[in-house]
N, C-alpha and C positions, 0 to 999 in steps of 0.2 A: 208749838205754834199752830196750834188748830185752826186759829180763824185763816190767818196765813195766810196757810200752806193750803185750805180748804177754796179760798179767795181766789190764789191765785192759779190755782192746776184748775180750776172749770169757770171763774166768769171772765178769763182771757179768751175761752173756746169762742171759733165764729163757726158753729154747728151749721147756722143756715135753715134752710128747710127742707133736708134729711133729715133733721130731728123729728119734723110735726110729723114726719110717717113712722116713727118709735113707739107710739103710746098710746094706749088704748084710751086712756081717760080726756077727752079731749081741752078742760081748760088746766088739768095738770100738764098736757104738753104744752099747753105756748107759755106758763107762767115757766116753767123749766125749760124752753126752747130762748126765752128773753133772759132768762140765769145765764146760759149756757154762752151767749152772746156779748153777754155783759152790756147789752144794750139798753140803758139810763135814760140816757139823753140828760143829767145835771147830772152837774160838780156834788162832790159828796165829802162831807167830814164828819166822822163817827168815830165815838170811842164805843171802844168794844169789850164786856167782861166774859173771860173764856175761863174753860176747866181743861185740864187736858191729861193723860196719865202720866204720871213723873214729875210732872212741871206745876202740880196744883193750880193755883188759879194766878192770872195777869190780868192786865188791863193793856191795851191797845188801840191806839190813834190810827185811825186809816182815812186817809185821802187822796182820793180819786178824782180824777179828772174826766168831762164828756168823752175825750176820746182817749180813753182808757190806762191812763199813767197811772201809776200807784205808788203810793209813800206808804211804807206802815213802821209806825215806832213803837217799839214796847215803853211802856211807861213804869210799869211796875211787874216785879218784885226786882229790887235794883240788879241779883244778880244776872239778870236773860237780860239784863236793857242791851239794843242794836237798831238798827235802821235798817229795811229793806227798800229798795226802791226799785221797781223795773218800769222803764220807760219808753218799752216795744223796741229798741236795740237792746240793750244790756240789764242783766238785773243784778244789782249791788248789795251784797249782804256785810253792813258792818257790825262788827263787835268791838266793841272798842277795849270792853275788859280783857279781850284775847288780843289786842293790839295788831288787828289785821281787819282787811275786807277784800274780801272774794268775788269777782268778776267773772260772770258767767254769761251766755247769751239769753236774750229774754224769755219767758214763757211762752208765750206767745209763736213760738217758734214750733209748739206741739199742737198746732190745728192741722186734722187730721180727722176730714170729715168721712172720709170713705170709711177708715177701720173703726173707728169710734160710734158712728151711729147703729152699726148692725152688733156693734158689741152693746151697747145700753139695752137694744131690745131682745139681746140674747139673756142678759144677764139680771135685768131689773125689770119691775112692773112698779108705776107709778099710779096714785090714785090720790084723790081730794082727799083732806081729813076737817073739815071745818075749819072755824075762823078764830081769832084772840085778838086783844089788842096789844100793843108793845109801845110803852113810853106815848100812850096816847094816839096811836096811828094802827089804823085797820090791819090787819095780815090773815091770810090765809094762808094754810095749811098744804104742803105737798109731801107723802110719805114714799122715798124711792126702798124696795125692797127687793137686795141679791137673791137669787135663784140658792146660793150659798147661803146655809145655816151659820156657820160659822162666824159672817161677815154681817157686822151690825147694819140695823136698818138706819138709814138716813130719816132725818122730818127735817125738813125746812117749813119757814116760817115767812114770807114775804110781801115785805110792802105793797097794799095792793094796788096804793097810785104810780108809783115807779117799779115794780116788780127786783127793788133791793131787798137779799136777804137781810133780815131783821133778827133772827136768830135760826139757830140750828141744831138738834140732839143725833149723836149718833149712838142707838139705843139696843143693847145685847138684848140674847135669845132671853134671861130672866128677866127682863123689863128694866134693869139697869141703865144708866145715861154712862155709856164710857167717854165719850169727849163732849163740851157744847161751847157755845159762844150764845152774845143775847148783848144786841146793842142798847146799850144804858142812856147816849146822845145822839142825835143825831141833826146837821142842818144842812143846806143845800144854797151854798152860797154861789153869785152871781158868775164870781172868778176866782182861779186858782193860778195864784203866779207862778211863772216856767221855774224857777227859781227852785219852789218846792220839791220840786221833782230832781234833782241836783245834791248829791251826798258831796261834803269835803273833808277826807279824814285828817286828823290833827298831824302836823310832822312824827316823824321815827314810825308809822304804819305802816304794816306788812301787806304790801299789794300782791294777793294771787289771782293771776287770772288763767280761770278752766277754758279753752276754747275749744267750742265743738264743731269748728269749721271742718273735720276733717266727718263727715257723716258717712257712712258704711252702708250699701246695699246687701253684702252678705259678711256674715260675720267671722269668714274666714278669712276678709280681708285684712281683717285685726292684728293678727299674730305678729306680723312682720312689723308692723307700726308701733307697739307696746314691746316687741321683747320677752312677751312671754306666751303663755296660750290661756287663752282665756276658759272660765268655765261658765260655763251656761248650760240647764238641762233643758229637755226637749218640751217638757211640759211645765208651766210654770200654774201655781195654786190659783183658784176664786177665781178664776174665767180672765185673769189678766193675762195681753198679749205683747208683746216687743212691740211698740210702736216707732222708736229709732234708735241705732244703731253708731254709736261716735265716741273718736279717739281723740283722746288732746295730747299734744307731744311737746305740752311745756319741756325746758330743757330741764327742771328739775322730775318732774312727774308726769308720767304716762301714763293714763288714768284711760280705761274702759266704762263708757256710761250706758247705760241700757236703761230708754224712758220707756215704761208700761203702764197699761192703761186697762183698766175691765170696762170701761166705755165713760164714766160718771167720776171715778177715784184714778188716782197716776199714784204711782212709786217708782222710785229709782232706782239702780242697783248699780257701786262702783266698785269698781274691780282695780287694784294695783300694788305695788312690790311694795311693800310692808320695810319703814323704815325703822328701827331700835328707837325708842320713846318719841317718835313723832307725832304731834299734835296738830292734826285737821281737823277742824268742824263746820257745818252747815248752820247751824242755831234751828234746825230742824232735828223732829224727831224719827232715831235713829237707832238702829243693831248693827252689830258686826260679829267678822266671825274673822281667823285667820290661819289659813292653809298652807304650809308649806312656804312662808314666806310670802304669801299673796292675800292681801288684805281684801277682804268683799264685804261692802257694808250697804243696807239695804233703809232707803230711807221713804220712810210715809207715814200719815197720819191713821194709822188703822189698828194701833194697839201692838204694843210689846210683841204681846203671844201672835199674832198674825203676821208681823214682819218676824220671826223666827221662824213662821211655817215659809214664809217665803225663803229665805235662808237654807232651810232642809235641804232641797231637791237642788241647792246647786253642792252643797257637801256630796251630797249623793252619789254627784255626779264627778266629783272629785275623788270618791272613795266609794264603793259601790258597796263596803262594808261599815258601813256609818250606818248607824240603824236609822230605819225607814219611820216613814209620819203614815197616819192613817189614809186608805183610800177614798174615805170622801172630800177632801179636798183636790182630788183629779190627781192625784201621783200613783 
């Protein structure tokens, strides 16, 4: 779920104006400081065609509301079809093929403008790259690029009358496109009824809900609330850093979340007791690894190989004789 998962970890961010002091190229920052914001000001309804690795190519309905509700439905290929909705309380991910949907607290919940603005301008340089047009509508170009070889260059593509992404390539060191999206429709109607924003799963669904009310200032807090000890290493890959810290102590599952962020991209990392053929999923793209009974799965849109490096350094740290990953990714 590239467009998503891209959608929803940065145009929920309310950066503010920390960001305009990030970036040297001065109208690549405010068209990326009004991304970042998610600031429209209209109703948006776009279908969206994406690529993404493993998942080939979809199609995806997204609508958005002025003050920033989200619906996004996969449409095609029938086997990913699901609903996500987050509505600045709760964001609800259905699958209905898996006969469940998971309850989690909204995105929005990750603004976090102190640690995030000095991470984008540790981590990225922003600069203009000219203009295109997309289904008939002007956009310019903004190309974010990690200080990290490894870690593909961003190009957004953005409407230049409302500053809505319009498409996106996220483009390896051989000039490859590893993931994109690129809206095919798009209209900006008057109003969007509350309704929209409202999932109802059909009877016999499995309701799970993650709750991360229990948020952690240090992560030694953890132990005692999970039951086990968690692992996390010291240094984690590509300039991401722990941005929070949260235990859920459903009565079935005691799940360790770790939300990080390199300032621009999030990944997640959950950590819990590894059940004999138990089936969890997010309808996000996703690695895992499992340790001694303790399951750690690492989820973001950054490509296979790059959620494995992230993966590495907590084996590592599980087993100090797991062999190591190379040092230019900061281990």
């Amino acid at each position: 779920m590239v467009t998503t998962r891209l959608l929803k970890a940065v145009s929920l961010l309310v950066i503010g104006s920390l960001v305009a002091t990030c970036f040297a190229d001065d109208r690549a920052e405010k068209l990326m400081a009004k991304y970042l914001r998610g600031d429209y000001n209209v109703n948006i309804v776009a279908i969206v065609k994406e690529t993404s690795e493993g998942n080939g190519t979809q199609r995806t309905k997204i609508q958005r509301s002025k003050d920033g509700k989200i619906r996004e439905t996969v449409l095609a290929p029938l086997h990913l079809q699901g609903e996500y909705v987050d509505d600045g309380r709760e964001y609800k991910q259905y699958l209905p093929d898996d006969g469940y949907m998971l309850i989690s607290p909204s995105q929005a919940l990750s603004h976090d403008i102190k640690l995030r603005s000095p991470l984008i301008e540790k981590n990225y340089t922003l600069k203009m790259d000219g203009s295109s047009r997309i289904i008939g509508r002007r956009c310019v170009t903004v190309v974010a690029t990690s200080r990290f070889n490894e870690v593909p260059i961003l190009r957004y593509h953005f409407d230049e009358a409302t500053g809505y992404p319009m498409a996106m390539e996220t483009v390896a060191n051989d000039g490859s496109i590893v993931n994109s999206f690129e809206v095919t429709d798009i209209k900006f109607p008057a109003k969007l009824d509350d309704s929209t924003f409202v999932i109802e799963p059909v009877a016999g669904v499995k309701i799970v809900h993650y709750d991360e009310t229990n948020c952690l200032s240090r992560l030694s807090d953890a132990e005692p609330k999970l039951g086990f000890k968690p692992i996390v290493p010291k240094d984690i890959p590509f300039g991401f850093e722990i941005q929070r810290i949260s235990v859920s102590t459903d009565s079935r599952y005691r799940i360790l979340c770790l939300k990080l962020t390199d300032g621009l991209q999030r990944a997640t990392v959950y950590e819990w007791t590894y059940v004999q053929n138990e089936k969890i999923t997010t309808g996000e793209a996703s690695d895992n690894k499992i340790w001694k009974g303790l399951k750690i799965t690492v989820v973001a849109d950054l490509g296979s190989s790059l959620r494995q490096s992230f993966l590495q350094p907590f084996l590592v740290r599980a087993n100090p004789q797991f062999p190591g990953i190379v040092t230019s990714i900061g281990i």
